[in-house]
DRENDOMI-199291 format. One record per atom (N, C-alpha, C): residue in three letters; atom name; x, y, z negated. Coordinates in nm, 2 decimals. Example, Ala and Ser with C-alpha at 12.3 -4.5 7.8 and 13.67 -1.06 7.14 Angstrom:
// DRENDOMI-199291
+------+------+--------+--------+--------+
| rest | atom |      u |      v |      w |
+------+------+--------+--------+--------+
|  Ala |    N |   1.32 |  -0.57 |  -0.78 |
|  Ala |   CA |   1.23 |  -0.45 |  -0.78 |
|  Ala |    C |   1.32 |  -0.33 |  -0.78 |
|  Ser |    N |   1.28 |  -0.22 |  -0.71 |
|  Ser |   CA |   1.37 |  -0.11 |  -0.71 |
|  Ser |    C |   1.29 |   0.00 |  -0.79 |
+------+------+--------+--------+--------+
This chain:
// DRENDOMI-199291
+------+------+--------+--------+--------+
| rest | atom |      u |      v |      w |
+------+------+--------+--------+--------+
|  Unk |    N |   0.08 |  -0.12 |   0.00 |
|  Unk |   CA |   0.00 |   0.00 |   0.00 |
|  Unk |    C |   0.09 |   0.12 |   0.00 |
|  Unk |    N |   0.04 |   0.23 |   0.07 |
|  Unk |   CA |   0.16 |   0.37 |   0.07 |
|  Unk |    C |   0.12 |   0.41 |  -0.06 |
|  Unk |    N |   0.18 |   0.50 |  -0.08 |
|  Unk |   CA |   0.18 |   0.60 |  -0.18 |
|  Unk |    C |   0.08 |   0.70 |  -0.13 |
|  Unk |    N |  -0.03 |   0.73 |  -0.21 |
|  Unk |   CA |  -0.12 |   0.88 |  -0.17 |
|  Unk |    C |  -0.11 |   0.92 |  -0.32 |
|  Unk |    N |  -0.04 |   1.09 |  -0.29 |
|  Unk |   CA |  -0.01 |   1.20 |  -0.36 |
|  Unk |    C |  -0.17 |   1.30 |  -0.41 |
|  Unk |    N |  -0.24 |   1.28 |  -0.26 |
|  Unk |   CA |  -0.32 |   1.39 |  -0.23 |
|  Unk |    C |  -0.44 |   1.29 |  -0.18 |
|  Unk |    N |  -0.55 |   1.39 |  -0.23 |
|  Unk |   CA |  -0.67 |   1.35 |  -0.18 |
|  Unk |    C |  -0.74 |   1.52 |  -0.11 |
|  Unk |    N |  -0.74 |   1.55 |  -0.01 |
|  Unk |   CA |  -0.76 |   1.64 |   0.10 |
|  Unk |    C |  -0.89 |   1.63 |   0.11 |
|  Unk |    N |  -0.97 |   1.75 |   0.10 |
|  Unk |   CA |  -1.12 |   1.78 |   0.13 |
|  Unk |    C |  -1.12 |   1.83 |   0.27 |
|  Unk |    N |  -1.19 |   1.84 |   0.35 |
|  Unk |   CA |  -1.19 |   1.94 |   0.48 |
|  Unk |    C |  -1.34 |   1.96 |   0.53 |
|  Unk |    N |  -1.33 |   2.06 |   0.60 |
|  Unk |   CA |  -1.51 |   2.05 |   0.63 |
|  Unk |    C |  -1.46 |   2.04 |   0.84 |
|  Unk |    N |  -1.55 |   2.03 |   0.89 |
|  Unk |   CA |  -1.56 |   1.96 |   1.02 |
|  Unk |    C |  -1.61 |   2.12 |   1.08 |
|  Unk |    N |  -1.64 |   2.25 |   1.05 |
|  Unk |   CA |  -1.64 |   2.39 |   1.14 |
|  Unk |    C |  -1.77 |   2.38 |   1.19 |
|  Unk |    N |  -1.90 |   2.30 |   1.09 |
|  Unk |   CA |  -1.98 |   2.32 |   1.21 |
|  Unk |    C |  -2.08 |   2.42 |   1.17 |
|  Unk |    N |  -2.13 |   2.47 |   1.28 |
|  Unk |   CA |  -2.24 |   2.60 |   1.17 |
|  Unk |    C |  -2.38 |   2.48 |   1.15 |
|  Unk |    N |  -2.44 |   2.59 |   1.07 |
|  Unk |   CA |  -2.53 |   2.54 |   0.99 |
|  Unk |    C |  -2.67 |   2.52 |   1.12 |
|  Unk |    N |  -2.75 |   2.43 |   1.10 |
|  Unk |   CA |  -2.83 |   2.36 |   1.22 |
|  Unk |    C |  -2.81 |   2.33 |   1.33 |
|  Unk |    N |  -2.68 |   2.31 |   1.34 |
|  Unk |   CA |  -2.61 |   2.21 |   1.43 |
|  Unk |    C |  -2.53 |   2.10 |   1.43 |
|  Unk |    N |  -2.55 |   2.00 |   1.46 |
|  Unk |   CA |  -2.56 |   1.83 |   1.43 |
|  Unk |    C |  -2.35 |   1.86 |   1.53 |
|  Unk |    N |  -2.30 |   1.76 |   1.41 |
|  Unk |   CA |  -2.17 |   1.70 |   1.45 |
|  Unk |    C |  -2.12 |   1.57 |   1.37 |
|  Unk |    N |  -2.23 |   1.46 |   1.39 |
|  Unk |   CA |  -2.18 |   1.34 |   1.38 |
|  Unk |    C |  -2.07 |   1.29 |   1.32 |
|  Unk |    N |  -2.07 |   1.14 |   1.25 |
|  Unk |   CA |  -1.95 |   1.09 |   1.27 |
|  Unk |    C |  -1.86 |   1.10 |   1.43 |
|  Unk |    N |  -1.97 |   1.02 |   1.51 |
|  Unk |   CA |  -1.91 |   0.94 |   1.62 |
|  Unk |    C |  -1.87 |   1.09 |   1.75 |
|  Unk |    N |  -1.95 |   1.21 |   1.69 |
|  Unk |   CA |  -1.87 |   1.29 |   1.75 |
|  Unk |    C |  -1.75 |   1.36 |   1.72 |
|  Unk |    N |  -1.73 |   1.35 |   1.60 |
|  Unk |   CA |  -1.63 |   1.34 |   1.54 |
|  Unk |    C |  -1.51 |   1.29 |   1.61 |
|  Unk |    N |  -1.51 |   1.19 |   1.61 |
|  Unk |   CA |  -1.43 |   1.08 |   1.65 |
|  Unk |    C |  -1.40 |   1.09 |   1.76 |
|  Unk |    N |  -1.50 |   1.15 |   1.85 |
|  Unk |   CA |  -1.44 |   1.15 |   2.03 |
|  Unk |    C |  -1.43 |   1.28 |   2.02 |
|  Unk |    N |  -1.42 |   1.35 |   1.97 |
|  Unk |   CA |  -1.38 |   1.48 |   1.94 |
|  Unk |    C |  -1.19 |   1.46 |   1.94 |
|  Unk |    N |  -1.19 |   1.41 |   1.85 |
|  Unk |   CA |  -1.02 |   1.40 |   1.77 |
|  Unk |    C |  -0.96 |   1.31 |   1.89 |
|  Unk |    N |  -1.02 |   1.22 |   1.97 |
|  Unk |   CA |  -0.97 |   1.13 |   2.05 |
|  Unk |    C |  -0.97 |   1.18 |   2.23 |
|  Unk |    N |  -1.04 |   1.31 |   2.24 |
|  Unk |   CA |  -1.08 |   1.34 |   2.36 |
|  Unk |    C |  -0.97 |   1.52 |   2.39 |
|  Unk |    N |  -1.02 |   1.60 |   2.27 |
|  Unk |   CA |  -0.97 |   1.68 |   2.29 |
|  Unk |    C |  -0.84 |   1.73 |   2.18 |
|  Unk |    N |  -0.81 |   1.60 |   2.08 |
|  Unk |   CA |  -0.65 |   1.67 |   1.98 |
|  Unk |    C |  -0.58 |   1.56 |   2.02 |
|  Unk |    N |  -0.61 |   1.39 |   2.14 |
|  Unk |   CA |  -0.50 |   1.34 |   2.16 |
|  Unk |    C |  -0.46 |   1.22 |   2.02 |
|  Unk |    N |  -0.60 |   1.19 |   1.98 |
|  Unk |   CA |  -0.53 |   1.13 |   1.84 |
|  Unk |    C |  -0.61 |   0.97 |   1.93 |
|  Unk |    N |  -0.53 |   0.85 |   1.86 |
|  Unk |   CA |  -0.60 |   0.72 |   1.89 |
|  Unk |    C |  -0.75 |   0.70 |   1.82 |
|  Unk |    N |  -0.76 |   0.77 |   1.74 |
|  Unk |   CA |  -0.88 |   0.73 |   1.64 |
|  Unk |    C |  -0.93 |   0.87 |   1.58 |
|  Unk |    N |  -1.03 |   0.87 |   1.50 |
|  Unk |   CA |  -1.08 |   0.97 |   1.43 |
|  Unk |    C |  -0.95 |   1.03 |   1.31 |
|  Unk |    N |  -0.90 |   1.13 |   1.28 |
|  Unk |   CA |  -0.81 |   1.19 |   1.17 |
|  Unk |    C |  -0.85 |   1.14 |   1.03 |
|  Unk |    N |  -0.95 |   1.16 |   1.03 |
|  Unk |   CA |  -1.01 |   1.15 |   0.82 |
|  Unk |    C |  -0.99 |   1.00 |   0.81 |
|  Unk |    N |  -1.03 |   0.94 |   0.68 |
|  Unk |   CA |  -1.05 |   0.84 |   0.64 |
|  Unk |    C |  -1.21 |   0.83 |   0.60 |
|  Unk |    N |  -1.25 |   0.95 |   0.57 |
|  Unk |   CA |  -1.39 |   0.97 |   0.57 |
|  Unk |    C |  -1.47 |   1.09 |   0.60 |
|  Unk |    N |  -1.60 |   1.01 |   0.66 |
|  Unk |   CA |  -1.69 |   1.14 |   0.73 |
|  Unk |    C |  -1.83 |   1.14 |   0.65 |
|  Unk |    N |  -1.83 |   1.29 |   0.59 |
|  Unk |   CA |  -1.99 |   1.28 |   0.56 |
|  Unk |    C |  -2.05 |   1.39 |   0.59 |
|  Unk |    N |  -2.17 |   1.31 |   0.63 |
|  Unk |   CA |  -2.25 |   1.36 |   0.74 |
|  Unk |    C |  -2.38 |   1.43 |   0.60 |
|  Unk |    N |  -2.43 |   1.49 |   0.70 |
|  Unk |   CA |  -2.57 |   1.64 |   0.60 |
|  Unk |    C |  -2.59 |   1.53 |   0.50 |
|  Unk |    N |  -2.70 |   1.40 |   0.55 |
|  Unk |   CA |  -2.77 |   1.32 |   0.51 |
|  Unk |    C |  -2.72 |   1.26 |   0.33 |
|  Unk |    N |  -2.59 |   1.28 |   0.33 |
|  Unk |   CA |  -2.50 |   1.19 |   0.22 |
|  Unk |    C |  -2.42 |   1.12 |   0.29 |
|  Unk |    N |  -2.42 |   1.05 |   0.42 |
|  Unk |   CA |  -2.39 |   0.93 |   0.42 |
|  Unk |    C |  -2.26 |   0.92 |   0.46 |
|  Unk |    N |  -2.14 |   0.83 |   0.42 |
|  Unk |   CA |  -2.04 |   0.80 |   0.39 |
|  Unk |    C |  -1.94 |   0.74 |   0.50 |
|  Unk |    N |  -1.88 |   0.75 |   0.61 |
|  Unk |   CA |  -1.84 |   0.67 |   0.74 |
|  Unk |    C |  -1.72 |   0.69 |   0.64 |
|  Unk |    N |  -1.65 |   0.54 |   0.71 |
|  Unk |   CA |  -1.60 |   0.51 |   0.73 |
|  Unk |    C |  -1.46 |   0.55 |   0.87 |
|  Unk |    N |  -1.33 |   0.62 |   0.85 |
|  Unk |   CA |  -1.27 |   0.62 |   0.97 |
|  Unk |    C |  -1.17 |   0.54 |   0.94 |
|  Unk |    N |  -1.04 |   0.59 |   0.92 |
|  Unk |   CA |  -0.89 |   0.51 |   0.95 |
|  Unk |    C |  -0.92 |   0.45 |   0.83 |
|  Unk |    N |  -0.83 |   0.37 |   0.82 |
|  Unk |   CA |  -0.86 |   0.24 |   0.69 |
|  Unk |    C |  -0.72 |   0.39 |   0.63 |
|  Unk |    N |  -0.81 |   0.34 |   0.48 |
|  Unk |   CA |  -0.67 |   0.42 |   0.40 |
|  Unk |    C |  -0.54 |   0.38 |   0.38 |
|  Unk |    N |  -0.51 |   0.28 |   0.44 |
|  Unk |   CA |  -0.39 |   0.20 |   0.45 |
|  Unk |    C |  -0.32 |   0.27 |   0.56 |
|  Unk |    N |  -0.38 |   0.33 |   0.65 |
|  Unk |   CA |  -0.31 |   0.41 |   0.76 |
|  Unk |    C |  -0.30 |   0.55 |   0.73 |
|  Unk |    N |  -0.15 |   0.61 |   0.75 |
|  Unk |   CA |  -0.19 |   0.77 |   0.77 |
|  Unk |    C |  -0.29 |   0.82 |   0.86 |
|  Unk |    N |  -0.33 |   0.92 |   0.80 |
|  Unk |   CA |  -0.41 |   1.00 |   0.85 |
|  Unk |    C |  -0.33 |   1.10 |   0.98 |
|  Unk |    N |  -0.44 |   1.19 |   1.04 |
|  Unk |   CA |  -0.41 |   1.31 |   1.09 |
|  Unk |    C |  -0.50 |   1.40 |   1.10 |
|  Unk |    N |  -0.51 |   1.48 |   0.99 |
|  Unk |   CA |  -0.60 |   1.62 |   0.90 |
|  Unk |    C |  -0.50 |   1.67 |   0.88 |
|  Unk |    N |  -0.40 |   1.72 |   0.82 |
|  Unk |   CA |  -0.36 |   1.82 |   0.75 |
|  Unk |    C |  -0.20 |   1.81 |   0.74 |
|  Unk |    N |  -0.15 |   1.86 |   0.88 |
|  Unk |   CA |   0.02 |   1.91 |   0.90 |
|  Unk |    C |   0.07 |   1.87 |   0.78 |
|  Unk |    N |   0.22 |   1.80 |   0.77 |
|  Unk |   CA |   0.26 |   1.81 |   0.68 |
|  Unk |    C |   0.23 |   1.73 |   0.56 |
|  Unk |    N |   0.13 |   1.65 |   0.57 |
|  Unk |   CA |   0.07 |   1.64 |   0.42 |
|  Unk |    C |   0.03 |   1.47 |   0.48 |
|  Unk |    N |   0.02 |   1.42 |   0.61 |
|  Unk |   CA |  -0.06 |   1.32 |   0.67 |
|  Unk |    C |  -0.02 |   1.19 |   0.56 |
|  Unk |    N |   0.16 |   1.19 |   0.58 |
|  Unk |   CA |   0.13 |   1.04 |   0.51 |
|  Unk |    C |   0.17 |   0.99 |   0.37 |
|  Unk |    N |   0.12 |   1.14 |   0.27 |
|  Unk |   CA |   0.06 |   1.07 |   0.16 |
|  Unk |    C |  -0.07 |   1.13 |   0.08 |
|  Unk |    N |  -0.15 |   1.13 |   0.18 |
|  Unk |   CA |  -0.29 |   1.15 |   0.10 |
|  Unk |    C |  -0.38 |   1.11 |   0.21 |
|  Unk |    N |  -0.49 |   1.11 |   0.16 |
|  Unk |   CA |  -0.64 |   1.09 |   0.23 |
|  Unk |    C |  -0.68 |   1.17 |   0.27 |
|  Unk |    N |  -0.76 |   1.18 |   0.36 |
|  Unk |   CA |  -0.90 |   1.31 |   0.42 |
|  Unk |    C |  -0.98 |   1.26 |   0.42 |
|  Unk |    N |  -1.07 |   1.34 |   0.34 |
|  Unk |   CA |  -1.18 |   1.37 |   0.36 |
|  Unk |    C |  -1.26 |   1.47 |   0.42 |
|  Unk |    N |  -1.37 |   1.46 |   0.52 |
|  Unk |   CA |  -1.43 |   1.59 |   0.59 |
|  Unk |    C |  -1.57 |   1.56 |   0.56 |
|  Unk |    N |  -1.67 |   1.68 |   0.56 |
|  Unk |   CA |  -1.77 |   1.65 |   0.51 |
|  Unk |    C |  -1.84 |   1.75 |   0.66 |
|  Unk |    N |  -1.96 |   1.72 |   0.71 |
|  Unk |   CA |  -2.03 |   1.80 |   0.82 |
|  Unk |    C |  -2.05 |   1.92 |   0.79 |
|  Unk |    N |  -2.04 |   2.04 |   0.83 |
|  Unk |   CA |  -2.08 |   2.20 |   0.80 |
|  Unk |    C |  -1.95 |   2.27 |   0.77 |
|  Unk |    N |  -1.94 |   2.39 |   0.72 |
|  Unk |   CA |  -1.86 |   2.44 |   0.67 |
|  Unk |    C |  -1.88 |   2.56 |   0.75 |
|  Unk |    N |  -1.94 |   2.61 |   0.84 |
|  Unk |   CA |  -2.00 |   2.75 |   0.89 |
|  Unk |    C |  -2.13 |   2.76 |   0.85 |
|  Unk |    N |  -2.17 |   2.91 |   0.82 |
|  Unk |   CA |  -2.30 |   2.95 |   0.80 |
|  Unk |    C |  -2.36 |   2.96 |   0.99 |
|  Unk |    N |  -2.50 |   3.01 |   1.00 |
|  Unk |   CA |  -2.52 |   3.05 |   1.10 |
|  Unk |    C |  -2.48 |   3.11 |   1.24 |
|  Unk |    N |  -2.38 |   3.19 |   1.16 |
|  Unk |   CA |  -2.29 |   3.33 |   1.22 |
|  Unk |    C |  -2.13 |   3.31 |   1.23 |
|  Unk |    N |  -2.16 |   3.16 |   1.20 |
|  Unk |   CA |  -2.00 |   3.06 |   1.26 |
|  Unk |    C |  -1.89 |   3.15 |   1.15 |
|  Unk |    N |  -1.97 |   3.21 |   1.01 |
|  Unk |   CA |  -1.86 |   3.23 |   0.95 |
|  Unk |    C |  -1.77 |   3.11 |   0.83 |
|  Unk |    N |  -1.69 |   3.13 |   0.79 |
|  Unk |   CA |  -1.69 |   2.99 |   0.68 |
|  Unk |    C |  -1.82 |   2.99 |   0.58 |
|  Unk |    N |  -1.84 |   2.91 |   0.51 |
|  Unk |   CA |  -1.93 |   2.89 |   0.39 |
|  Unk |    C |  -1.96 |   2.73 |   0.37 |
|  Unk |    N |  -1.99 |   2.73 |   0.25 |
|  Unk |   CA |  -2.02 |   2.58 |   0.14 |
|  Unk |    C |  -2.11 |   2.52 |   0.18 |
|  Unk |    N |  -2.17 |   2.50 |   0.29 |
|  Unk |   CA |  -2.28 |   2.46 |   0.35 |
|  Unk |    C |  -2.35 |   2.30 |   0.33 |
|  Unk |    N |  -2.27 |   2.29 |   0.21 |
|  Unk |   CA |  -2.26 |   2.10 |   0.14 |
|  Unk |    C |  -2.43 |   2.05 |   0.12 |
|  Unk |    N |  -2.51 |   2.01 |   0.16 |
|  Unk |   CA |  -2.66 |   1.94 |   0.13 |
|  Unk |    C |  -2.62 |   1.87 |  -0.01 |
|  Unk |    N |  -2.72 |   1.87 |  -0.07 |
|  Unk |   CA |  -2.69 |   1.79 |  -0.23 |
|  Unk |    C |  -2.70 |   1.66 |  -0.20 |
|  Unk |    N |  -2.70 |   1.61 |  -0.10 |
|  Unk |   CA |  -2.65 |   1.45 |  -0.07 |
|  Unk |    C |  -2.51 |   1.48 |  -0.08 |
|  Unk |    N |  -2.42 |   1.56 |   0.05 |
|  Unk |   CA |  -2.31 |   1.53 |   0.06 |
|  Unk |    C |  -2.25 |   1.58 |  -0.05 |
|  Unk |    N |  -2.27 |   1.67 |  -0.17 |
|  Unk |   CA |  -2.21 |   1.69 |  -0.27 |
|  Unk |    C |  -2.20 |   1.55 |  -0.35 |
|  Unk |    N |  -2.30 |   1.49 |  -0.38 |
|  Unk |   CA |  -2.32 |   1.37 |  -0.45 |
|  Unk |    C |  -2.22 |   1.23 |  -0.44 |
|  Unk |    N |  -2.23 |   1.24 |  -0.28 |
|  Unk |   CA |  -2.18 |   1.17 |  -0.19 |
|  Unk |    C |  -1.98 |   1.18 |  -0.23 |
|  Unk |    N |  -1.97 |   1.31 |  -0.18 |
|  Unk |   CA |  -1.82 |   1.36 |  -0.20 |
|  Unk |    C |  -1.78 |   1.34 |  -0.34 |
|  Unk |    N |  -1.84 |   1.31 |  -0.45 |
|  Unk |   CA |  -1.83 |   1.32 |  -0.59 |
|  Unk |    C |  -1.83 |   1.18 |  -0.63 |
|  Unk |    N |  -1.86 |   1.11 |  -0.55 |
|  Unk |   CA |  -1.86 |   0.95 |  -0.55 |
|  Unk |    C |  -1.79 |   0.90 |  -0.52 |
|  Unk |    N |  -1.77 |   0.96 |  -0.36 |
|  Unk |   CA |  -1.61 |   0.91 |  -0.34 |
|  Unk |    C |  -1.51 |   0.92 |  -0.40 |
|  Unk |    N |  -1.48 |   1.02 |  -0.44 |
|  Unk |   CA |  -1.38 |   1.08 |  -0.51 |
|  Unk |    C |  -1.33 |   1.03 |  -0.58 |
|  Unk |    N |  -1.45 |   0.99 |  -0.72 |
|  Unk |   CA |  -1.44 |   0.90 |  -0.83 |
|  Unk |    C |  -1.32 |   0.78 |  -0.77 |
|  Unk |    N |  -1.44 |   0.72 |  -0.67 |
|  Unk |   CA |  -1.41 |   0.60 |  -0.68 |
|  Unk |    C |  -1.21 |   0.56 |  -0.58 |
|  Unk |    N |  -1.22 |   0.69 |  -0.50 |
|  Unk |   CA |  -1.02 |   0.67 |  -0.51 |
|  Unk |    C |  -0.94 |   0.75 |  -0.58 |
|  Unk |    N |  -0.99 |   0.80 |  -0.70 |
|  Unk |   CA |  -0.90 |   0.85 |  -0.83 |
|  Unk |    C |  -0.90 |   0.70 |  -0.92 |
|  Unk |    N |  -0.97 |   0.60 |  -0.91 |
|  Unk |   CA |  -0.97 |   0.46 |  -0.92 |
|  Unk |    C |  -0.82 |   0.44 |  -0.86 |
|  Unk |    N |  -0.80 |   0.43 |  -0.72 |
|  Unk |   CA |  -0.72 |   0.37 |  -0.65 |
|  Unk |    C |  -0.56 |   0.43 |  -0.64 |
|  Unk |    N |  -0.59 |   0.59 |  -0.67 |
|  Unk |   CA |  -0.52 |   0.67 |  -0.70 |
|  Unk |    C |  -0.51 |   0.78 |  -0.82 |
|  Unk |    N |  -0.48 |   0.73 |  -0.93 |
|  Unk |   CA |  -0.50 |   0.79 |  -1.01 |
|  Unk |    C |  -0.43 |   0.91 |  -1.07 |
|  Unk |    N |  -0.30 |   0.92 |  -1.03 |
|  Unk |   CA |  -0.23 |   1.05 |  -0.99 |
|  Unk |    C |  -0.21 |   1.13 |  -0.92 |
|  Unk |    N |  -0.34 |   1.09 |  -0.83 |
|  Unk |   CA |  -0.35 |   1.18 |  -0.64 |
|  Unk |    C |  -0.41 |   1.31 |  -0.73 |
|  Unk |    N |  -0.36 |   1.44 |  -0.68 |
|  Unk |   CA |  -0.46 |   1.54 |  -0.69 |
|  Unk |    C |  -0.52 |   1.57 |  -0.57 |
|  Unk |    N |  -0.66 |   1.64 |  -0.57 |
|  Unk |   CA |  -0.76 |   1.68 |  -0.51 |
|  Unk |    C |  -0.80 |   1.84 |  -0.48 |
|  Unk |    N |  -0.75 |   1.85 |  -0.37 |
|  Unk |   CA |  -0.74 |   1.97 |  -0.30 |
|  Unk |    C |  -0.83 |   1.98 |  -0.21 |
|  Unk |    N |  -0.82 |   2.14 |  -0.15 |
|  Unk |   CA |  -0.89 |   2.13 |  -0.01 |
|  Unk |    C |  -0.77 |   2.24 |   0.09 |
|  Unk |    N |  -0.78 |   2.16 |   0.20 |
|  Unk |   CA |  -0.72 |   2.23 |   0.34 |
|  Unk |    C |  -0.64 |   2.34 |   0.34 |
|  Unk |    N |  -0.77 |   2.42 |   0.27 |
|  Unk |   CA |  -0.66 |   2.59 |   0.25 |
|  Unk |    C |  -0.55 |   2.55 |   0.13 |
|  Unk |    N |  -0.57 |   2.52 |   0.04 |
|  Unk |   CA |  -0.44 |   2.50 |  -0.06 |
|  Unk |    C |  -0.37 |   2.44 |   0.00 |
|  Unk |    N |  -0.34 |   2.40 |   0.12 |
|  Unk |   CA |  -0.20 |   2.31 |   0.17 |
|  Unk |    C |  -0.18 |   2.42 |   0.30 |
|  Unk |    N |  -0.27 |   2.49 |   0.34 |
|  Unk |   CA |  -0.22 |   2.60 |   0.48 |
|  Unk |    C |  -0.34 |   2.67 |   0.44 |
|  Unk |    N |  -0.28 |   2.82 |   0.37 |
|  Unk |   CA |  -0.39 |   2.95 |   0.35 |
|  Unk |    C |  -0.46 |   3.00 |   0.56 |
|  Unk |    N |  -0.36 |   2.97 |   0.58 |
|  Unk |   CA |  -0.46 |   3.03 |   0.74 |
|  Unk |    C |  -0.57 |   2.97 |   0.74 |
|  Unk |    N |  -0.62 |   2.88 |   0.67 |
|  Unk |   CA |  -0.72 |   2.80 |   0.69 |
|  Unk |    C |  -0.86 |   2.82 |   0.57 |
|  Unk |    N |  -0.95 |   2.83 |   0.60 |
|  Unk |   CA |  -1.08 |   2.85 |   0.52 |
|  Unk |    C |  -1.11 |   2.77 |   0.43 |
|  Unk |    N |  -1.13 |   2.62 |   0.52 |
|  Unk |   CA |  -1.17 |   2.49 |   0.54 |
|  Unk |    C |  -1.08 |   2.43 |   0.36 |
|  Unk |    N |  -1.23 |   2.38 |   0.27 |
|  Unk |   CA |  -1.34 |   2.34 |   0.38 |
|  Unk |    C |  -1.42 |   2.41 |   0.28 |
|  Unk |    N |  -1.42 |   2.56 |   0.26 |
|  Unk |   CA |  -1.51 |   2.67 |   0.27 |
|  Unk |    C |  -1.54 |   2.64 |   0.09 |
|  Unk |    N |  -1.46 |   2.60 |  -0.01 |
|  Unk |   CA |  -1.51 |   2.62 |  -0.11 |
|  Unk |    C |  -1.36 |   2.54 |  -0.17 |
|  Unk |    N |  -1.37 |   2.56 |  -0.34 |
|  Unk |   CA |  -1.22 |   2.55 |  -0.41 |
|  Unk |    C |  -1.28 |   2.44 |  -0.47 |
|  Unk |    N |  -1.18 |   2.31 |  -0.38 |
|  Unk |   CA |  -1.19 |   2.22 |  -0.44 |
|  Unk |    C |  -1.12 |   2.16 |  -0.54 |
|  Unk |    N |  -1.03 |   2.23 |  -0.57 |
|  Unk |   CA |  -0.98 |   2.22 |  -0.70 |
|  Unk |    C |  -1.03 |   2.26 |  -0.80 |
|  Unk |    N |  -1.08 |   2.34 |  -0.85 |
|  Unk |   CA |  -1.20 |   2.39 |  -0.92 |
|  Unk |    C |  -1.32 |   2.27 |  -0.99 |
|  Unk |    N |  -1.33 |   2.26 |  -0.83 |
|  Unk |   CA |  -1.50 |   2.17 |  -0.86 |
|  Unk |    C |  -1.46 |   2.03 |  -0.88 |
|  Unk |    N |  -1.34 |   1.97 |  -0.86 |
|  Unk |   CA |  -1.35 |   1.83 |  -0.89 |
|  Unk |    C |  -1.16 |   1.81 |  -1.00 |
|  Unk |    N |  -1.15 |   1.93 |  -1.07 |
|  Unk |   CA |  -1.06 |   1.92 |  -1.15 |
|  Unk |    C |  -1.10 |   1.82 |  -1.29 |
+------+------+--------+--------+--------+
């Protein structure tokens, strides 16, 4: 098993009433960034629901720099209407992301839990301080 340091939050840029899938996800990262597979290890979508990407046994490719020791996580939303950033989390996927989490602070129990901007400030993503909320 690698070593994961980090457990990485990210939000997927999409504005609010507009649908971006797992599986678009995925041919997203595979069509237009050149990756073999989807980047995260996990996608959750408005609903709650929890996809499954790269097995966590593989690095990832989310977040420069940081790929091969921690996890990604992206959750759907992270723009308001007006394509600005914002916390756009449905109380499924809060639920959902607070589940997961638990359950690889299990697997990793001296990973800390960040979001996107604390590892590159140019970045919004994924629109709220996840260190904060799951300290």
């Amino acid at each position: 098993m690698r070593t994961v340091t980090l457990i990485i939050v990210h939000c997927s840029a999409t504005p609010e009433g507009q649908s971006f899938d797992f599986e678009q996800c995925r041919r997203d990262h595979i069509r237009h960034r050149g990756f073999r597979d989807i980047g995260y290890h996990f996608y959750i979508t408005r609903n709650g629901e929890i996809h499954r990407g790269r097995p966590i046994e593989q690095i990832g490719a989310h977040c420069q720099h940081h790929n091969r020791h921690s996890v990604g996580i992206c959750y759907e939303g992270g723009l308001d209407r007006n394509r600005q950033p914002c916390d756009t989390r449905t109380l499924e996927q809060k639920a959902s992301l607070l589940a997961l989490i638990r359950e690889l602070k299990k697997l990793y129990p001296n990973a800390l839990v960040v979001g996107h901007r604390d590892l590159n400030p140019m970045k919004a993503c994924p629109c709220f301080d996840a260190v904060a909320e799951y300290r």
